[in-house]
C-alpha positions as a Markdown table, in Angstrom:
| # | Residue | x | y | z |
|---|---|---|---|---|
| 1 | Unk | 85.1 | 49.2 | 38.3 |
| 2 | Unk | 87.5 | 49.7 | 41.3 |
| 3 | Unk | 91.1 | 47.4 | 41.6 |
| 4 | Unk | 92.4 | 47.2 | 45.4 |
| 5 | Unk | 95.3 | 45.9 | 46.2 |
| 6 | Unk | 96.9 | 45.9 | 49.4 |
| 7 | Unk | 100.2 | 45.8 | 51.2 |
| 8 | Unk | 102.6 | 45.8 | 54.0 |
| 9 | Unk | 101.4 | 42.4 | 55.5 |
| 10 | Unk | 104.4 | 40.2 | 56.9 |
| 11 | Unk | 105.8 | 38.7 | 60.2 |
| 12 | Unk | 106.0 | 40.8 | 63.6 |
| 13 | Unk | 106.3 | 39.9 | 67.0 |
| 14 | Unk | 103.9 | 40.7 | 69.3 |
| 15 | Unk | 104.2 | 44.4 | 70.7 |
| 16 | Unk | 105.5 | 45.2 | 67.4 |
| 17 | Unk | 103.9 | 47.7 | 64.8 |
| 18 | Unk | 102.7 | 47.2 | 60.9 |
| 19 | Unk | 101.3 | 49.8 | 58.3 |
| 20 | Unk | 99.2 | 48.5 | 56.0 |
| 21 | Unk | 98.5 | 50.3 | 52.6 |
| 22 | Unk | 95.6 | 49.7 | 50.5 |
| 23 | Unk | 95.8 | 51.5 | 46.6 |
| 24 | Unk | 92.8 | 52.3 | 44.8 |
| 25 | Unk | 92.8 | 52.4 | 41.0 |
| 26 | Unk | 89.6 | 52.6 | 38.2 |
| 27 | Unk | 86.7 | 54.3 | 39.1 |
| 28 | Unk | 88.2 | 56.3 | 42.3 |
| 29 | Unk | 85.6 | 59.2 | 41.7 |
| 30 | Unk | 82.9 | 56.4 | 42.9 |
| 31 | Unk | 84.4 | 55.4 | 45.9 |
| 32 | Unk | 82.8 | 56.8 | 48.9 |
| 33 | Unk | 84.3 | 54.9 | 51.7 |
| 34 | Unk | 87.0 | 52.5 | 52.0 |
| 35 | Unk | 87.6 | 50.1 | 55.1 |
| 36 | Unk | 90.1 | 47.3 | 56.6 |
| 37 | Unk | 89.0 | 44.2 | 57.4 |
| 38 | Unk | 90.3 | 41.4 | 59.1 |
| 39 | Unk | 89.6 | 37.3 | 58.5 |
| 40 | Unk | 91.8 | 34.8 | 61.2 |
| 41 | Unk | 91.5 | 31.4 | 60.4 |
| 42 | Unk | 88.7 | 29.6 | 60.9 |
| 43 | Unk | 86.8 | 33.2 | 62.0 |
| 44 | Unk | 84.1 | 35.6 | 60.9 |
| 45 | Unk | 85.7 | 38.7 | 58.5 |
| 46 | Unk | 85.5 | 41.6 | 61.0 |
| 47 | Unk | 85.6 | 45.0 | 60.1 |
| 48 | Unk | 88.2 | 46.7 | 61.7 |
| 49 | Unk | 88.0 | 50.6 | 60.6 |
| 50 | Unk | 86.6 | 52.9 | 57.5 |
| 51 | Unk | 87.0 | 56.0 | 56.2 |
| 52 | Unk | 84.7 | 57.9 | 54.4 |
| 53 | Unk | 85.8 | 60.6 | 51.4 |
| 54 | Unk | 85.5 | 63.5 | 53.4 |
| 55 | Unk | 87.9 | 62.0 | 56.3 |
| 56 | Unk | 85.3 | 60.8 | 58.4 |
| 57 | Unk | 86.2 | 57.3 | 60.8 |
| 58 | Unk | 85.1 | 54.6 | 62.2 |
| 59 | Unk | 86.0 | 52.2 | 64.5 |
| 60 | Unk | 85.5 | 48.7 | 65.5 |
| 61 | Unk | 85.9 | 48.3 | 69.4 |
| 62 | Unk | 88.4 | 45.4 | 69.1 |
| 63 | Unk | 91.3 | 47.2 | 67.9 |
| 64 | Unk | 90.4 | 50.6 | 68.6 |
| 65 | Unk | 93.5 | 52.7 | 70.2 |
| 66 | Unk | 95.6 | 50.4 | 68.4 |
| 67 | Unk | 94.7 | 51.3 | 64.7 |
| 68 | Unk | 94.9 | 54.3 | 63.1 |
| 69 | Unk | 93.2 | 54.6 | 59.4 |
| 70 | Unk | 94.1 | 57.3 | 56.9 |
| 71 | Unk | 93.9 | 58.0 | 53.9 |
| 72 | Unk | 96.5 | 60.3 | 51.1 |
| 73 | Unk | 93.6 | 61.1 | 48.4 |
| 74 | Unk | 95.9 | 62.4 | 45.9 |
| 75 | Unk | 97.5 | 58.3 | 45.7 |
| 76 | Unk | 94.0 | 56.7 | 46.3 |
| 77 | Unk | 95.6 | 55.2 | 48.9 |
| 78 | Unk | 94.3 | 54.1 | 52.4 |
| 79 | Unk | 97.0 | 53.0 | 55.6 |
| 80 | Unk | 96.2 | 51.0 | 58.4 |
| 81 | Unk | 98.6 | 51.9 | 61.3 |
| 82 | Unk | 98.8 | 49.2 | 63.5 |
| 83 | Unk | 100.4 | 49.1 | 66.8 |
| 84 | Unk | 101.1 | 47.0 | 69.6 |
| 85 | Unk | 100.7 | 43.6 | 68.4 |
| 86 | Unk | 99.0 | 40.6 | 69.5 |
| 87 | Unk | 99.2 | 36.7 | 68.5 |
| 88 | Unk | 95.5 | 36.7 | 68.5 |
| 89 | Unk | 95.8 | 40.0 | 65.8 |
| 90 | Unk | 97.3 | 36.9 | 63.1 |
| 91 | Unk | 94.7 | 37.1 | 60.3 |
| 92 | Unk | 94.3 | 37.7 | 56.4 |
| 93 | Unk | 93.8 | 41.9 | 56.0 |
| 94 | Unk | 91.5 | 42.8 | 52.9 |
| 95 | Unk | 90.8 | 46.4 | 52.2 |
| 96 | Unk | 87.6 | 46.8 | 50.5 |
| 97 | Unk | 86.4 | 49.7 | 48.3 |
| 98 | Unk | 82.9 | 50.8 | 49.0 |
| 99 | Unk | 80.9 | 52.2 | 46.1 |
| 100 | Unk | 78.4 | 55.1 | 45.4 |
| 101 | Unk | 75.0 | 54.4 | 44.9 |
| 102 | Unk | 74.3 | 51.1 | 43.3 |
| 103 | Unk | 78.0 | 50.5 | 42.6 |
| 104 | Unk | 78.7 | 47.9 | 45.3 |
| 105 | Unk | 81.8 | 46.8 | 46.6 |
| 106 | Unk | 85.2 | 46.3 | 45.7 |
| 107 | Unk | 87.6 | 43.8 | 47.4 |
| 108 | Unk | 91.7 | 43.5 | 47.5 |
| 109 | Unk | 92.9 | 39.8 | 47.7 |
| 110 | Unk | 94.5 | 40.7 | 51.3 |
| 111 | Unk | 97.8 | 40.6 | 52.9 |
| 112 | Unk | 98.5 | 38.6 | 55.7 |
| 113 | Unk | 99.8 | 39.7 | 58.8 |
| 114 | Unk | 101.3 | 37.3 | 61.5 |
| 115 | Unk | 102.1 | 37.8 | 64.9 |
| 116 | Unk | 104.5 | 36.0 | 66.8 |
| 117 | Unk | 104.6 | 35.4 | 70.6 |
């Protein structure tokens, strides 16, 4: 089992910038990957970046050169650097926790970030 909880979501205006954390606790030795995703009412969750165990990433092309993902193994922790803001950026952020194998995966309860214009 893998518990995910994230953080840093809040109110911004647009332009502004946001880092989002994403802790990892349980069964961290399992965890190949973890990504951000994103969920804006009304909308399809959208993956946003990932980042594999070895530092490998990923990114989808609606944010990309606006995110940065990394990760500080020794806290099982995962950021999401976000920069320059838009209103239509408003959404619930989940960090999710992908297993090894057969292990599945393991989703935080969000944060939500807001963006005002």
């Amino acid at each position: 089992q893998v518990h995910v909880v994230e953080s840093g979501g809040g109110l911004v205006q647009a332009g502004g910038s946001l880092r989002l954390s994403c802790a990892a606790s349980g069964s961290t030795d399992n965890i190949k990957a973890m990504a951000w995703y994103r969920q804006a009412p009304g909308k399809q969750r959208q993956m946003i970046a990932e980042i594999t165990d070895s530092g490998a990433t990923d990114y989808s092309y609606f944010m990309r050169g606006r995110v940065t993902i990394s990760q500080d193994k020794a806290k099982n922790t995962v950021y999401l650097q976000m920069n320059n803001l838009k209103s239509e950026d408003t959404a619930v952020y989940y960090c999710a926790a992908k297993g090894k194998g057969t292990m599945g995966d393991y989703w935080g309860q969000g944060t939500l970030v807001t963006v005002s214009s």
